[in-house]
C-alpha positions in Angstrom: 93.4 -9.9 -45.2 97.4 -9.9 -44.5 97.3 -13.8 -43.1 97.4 -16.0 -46.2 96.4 -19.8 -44.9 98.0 -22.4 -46.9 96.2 -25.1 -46.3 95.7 -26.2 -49.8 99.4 -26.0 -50.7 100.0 -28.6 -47.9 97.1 -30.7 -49.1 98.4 -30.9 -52.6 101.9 -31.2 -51.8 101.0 -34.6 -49.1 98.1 -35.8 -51.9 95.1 -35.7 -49.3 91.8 -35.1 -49.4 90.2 -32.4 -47.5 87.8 -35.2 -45.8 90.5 -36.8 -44.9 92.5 -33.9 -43.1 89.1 -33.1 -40.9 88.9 -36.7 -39.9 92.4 -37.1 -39.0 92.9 -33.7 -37.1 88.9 -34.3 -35.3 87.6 -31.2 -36.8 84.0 -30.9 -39.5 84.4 -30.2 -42.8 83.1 -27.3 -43.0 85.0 -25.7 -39.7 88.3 -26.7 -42.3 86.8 -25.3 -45.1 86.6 -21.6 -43.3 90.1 -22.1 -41.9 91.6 -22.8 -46.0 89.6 -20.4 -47.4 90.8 -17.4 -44.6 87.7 -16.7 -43.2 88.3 -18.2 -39.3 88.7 -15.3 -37.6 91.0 -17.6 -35.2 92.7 -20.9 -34.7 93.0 -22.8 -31.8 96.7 -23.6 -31.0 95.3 -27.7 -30.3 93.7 -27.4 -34.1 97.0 -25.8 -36.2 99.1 -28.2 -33.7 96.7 -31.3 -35.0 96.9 -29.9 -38.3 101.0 -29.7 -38.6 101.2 -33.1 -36.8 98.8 -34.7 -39.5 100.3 -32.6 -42.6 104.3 -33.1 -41.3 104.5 -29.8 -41.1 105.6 -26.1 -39.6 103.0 -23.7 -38.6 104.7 -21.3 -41.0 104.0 -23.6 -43.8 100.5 -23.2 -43.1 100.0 -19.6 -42.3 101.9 -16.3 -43.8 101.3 -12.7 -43.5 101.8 -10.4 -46.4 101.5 -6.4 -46.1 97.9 -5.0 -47.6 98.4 -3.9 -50.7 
């Protein structure tokens, strides 16, 4: 799939658990854990907004598209 999600990267780099992204942005768990691991086939604009405001971050630091190989 060309969109990479970055998720993790963001997680490391602010030292947060994944539990504790879900809580903050009002989202499961699990619903997270298909978004980090690319398999959402979409993303609400209200969830990657929630998820930048929590992280302190850009949308493009959470999602990239690379070329298939």
């Amino acid at each position: 799939m060309p969109i990479i999600v970055d998720i993790d990267v963001m997680l490391a780099k602010r030292k947060m658990p994944v539990g504790a992204l879900a809580d903050r942005v009002g989202i499961t768990p699990a619903n997270l854990a298909v978004l980090k691991n690319g398999r959402a086939k979409a993303v609400r604009f209200t969830t990657l907004e929630a998820l930048c405001e929590v992280l302190e971050c850009q949308p493009g630091d959470l999602l990239r598209w690379e070329p298939d190989a």
